[in-house]
C-alpha positions as CSV (number, residue, x, y, z in Angstrom):
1,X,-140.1,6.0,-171.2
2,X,-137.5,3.2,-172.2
3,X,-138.7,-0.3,-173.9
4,X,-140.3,-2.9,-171.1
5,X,-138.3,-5.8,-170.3
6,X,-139.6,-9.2,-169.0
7,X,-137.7,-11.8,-167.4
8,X,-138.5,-15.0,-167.2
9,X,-136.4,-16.9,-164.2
10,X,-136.7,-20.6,-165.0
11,X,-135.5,-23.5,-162.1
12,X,-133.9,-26.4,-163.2
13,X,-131.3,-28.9,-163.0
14,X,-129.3,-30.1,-165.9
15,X,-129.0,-34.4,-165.5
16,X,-126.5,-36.1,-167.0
17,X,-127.0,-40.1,-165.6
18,X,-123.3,-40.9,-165.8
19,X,-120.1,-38.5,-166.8
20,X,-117.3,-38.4,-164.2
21,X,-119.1,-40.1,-161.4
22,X,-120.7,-43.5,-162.3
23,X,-124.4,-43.8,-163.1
24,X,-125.0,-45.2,-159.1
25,X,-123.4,-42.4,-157.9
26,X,-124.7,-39.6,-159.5
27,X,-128.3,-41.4,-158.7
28,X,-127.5,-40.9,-155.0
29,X,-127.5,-37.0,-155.9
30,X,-130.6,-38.0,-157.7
31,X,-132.4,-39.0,-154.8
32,X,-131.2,-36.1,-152.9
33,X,-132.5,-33.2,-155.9
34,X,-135.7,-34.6,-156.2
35,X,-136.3,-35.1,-152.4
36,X,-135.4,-31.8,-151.7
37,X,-137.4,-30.5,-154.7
38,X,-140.7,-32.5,-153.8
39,X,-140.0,-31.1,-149.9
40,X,-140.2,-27.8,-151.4
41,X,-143.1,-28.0,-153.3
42,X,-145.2,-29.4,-150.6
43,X,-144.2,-26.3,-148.0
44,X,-143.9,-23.1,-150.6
45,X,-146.6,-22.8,-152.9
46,X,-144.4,-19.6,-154.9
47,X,-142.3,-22.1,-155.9
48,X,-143.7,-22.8,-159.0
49,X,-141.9,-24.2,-160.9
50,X,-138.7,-26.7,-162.1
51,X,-137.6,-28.3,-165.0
52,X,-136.0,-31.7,-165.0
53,X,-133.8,-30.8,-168.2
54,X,-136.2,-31.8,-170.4
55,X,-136.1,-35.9,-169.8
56,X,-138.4,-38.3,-168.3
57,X,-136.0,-41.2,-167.6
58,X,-134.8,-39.3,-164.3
59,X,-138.2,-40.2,-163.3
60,X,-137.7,-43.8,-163.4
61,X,-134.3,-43.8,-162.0
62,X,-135.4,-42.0,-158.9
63,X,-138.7,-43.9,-158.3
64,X,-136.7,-47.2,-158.3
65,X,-135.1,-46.5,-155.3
66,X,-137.7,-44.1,-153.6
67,X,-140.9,-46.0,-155.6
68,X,-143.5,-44.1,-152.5
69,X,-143.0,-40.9,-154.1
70,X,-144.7,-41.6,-157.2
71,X,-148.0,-40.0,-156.4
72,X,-146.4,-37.2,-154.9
73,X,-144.4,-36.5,-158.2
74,X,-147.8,-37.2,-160.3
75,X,-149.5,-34.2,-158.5
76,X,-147.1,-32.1,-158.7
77,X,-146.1,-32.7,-162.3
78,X,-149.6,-32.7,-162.9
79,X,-150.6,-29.4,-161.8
80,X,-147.5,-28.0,-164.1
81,X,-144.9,-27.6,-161.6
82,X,-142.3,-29.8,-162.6
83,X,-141.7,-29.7,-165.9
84,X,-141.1,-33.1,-167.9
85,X,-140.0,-34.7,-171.2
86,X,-140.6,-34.1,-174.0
87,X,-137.3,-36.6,-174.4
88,X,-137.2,-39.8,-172.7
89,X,-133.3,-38.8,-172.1
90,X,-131.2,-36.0,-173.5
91,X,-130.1,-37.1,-177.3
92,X,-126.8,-36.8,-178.7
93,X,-128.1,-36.2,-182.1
94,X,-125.1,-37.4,-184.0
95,X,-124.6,-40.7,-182.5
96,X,-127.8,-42.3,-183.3
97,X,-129.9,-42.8,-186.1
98,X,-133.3,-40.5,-187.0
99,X,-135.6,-43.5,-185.7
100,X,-134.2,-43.6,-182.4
101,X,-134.9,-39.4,-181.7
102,X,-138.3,-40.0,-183.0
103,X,-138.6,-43.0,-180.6
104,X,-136.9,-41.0,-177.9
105,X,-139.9,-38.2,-177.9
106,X,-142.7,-40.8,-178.6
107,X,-141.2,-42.7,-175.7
108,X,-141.0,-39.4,-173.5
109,X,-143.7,-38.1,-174.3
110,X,-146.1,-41.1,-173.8
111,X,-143.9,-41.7,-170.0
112,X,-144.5,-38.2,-169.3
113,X,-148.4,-38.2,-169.8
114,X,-148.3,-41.2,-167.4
115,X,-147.3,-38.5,-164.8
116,X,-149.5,-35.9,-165.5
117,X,-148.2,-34.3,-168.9
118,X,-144.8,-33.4,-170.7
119,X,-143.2,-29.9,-171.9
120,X,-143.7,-29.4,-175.5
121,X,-140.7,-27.3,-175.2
122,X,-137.8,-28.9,-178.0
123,X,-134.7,-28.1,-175.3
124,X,-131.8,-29.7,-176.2
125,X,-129.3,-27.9,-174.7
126,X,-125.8,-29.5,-174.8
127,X,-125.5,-31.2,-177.8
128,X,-122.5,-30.7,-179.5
129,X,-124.2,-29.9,-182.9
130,X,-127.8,-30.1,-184.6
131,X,-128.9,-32.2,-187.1
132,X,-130.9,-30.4,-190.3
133,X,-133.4,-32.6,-189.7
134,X,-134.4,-31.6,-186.5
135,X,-136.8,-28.9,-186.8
136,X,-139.1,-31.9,-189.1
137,X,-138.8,-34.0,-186.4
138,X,-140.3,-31.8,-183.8
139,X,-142.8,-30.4,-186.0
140,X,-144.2,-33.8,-185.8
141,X,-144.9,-34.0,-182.7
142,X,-146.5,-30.6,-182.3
143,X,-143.5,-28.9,-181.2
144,X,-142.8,-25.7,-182.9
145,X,-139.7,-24.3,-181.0
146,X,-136.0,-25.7,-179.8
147,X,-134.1,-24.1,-177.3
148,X,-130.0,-24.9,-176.9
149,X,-126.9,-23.7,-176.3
150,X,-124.2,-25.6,-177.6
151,X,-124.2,-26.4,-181.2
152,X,-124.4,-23.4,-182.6
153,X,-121.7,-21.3,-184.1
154,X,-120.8,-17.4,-184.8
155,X,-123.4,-17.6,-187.6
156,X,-125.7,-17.1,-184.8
157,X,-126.1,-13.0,-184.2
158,X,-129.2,-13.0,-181.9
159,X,-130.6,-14.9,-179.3
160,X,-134.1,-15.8,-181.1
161,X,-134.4,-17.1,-184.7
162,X,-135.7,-19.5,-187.0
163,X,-134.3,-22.4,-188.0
164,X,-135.5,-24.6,-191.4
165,X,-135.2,-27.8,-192.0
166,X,-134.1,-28.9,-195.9
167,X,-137.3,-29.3,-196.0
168,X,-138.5,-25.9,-195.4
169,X,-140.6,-27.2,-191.7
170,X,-139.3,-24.1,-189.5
171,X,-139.1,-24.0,-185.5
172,X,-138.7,-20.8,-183.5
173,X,-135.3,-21.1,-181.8
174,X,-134.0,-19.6,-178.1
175,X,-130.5,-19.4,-178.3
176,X,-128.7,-19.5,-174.7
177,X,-125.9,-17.2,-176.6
178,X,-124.2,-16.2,-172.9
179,X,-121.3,-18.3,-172.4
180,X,-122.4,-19.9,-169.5
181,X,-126.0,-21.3,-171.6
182,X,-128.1,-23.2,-169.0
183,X,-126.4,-22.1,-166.2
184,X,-126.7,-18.7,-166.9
185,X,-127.9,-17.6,-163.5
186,X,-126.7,-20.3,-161.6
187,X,-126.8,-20.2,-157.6
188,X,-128.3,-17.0,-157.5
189,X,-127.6,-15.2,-154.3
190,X,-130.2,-15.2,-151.6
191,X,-129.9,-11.4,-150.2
192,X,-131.8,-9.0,-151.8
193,X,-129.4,-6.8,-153.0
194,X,-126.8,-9.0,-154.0
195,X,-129.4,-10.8,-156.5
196,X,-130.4,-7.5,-158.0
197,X,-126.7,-6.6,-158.8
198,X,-126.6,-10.3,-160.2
199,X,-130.1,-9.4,-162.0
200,X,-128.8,-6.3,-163.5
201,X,-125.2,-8.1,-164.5
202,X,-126.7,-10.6,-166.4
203,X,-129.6,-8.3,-168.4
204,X,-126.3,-6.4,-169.4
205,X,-124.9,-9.5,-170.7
206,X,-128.2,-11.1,-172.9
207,X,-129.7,-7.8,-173.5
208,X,-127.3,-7.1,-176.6
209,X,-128.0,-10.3,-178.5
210,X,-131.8,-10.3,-177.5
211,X,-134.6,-9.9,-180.6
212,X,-137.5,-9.6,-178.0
213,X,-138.2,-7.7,-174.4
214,X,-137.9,-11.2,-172.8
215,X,-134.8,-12.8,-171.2
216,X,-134.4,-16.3,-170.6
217,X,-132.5,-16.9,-166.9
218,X,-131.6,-20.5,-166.6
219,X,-131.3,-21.2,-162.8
220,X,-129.4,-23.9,-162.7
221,X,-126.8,-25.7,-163.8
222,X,-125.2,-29.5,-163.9
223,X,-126.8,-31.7,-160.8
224,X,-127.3,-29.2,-159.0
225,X,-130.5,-29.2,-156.2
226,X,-133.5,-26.6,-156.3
227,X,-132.5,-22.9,-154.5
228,X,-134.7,-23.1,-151.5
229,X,-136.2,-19.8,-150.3
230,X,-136.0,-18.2,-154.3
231,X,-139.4,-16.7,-154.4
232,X,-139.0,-14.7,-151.6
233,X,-135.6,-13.5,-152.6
234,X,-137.4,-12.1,-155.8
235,X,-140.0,-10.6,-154.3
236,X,-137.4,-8.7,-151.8
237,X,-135.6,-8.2,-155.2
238,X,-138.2,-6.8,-157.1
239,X,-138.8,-3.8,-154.9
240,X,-134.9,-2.6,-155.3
241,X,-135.4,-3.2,-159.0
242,X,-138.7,-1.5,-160.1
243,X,-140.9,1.4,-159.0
244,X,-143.7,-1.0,-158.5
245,X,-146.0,-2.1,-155.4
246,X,-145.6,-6.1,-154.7
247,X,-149.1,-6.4,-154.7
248,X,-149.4,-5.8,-158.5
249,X,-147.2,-8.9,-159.5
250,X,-146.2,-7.2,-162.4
251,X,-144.4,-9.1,-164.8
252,X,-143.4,-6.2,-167.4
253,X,-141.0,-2.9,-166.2
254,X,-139.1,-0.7,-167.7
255,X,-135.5,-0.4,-169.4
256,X,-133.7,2.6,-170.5
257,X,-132.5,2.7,-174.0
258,X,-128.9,1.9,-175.0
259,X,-126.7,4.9,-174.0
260,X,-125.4,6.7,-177.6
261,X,-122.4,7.8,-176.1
262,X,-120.9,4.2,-174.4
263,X,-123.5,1.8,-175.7
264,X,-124.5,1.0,-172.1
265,X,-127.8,0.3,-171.1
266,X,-129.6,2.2,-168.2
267,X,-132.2,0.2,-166.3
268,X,-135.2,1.7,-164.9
269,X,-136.4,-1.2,-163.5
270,X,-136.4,-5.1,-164.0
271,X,-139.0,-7.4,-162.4
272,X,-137.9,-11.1,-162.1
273,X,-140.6,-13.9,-161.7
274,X,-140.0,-17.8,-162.0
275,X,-141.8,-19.3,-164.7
276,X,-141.5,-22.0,-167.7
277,X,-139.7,-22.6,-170.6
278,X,-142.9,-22.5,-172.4
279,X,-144.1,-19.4,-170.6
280,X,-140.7,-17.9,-172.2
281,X,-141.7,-18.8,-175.9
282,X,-145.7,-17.6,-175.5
283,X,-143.9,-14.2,-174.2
């Protein structure tokens, strides 16, 4: 019997307001994401989940132009399936001053409990570097983890670690160590077969730097909409993966040990589910 695996499948979209198109323009794609995503939501209860990369103000740039969806956001943040804040927008740590990333969760925070609750997840995945102080200033605020993928050099040999401030305050830290970080499994494909092949590539990618028997699969990537149709892809999925009946819902299966002759791995089986960032620390 090899070691059990669990992998966590989390939907999101990576926002950045204004980069190669103009702020305006990338808000039209805005709209678009979060149309589509609320559309979703109301029609496919299995989809359970998305993250808004972490931010709040994506909120308030799509409800000033579509201001009648803000009860149908608030119920659906509210019973946990979009995932909000704890930032009010991503931070680039180095260009601003401690006050303002203190001010930038308390901000996020508070505009996130307006809608129903934020993510005590610290995700701050594409900053170009990490400040010492970082791990105080999420301790603060009851947040005891950071997840990123940029900013972190060779020094880094596994995915999960701890990370103290000069302080000595620590935070449990999820390393996206793949090269492609948050976009890891990006566009997944929606046949069966292809997405376990795709499952099966990627577990053979993280697997090696991993600490735990959980993998993090970011799907997702920059501005891109919600895959419509991704919970029954998985459950189709999880029947060519594992030895299990759909019924069960398991979340744990099997994987073979590493192979002592090539250093491969041999997969028994490998269950995918969606879930949360935070369901990915707790495992």
């Amino acid at each position: 019997m090899g070691e059990q695996l669990n992998i966590i499948l989390v939907p999101h979209t990576h926002w950045d307001r204004e980069w190669y198109q103009t702020f305006q323009q990338f808000r039209i794609r805005l709209v678009r994401t979060v149309d589509k995503l609320l559309d979703i939501l109301d029609r496919d209860d299995k989809f359970s989940h998305f993250m808004l990369d972490g931010q709040t103000i994506v909120l308030d740039d799509y409800l000033e132009v579509q201001p009648e969806q803000e009860e149908r956001l608030k119920r659906h943040i509210g019973a946990g399936r979009i995932q909000v804040g704890p930032w009010y927008l991503q931070p680039d740590e180095f260009l601003v001053s401690g006050e303002s990333l203190i001010r930038n969760l308390q901000i996020g925070l508070q505009r996130a409990a307006g809608f129903g609750g934020g993510m005590r997840i610290g995700y701050v995945p594409d900053c170009f570097g990490h400040i010492a102080q970082l791990p105080q200033i999420l301790q603060r605020f009851g947040i005891d983890n950071a997840i990123f993928w940029r900013g972190v050099g060779a020094e880094a040999h596994k995915s999960e670690f701890y990370w103290a401030a000069p302080d000595g305050t620590q935070v449990l830290v999820a390393h996206l160590a793949d090269p492609l970080g948050y976009s890891n499994a990006r566009l997944m494909p929606l046949e069966a077969e292809e997405f376990a092949t795709r499952v099966k590539l990627l577990t053979a990618q993280i697997l090696p730097r991993a600490t735990t028997n959980t993998l993090l699969f970011m799907n997702g990537s920059d501005h891109l909409e919600p895959q419509d149709g991704l919970p029954e892809t998985i459950e189709a999925a999880n029947g060519l993966l594992a030895q299990i009946s759909p019924e069960q819902e398991k979340i744990l299966t099997h994987v073979g040990h590493a192979d002592e002759n090539n250093n491969t791995r041999h997969f028994d089986g490998i269950d995918v589910r969606i879930g949360t960032l935070p369901q990915y620390i707790e495992a």
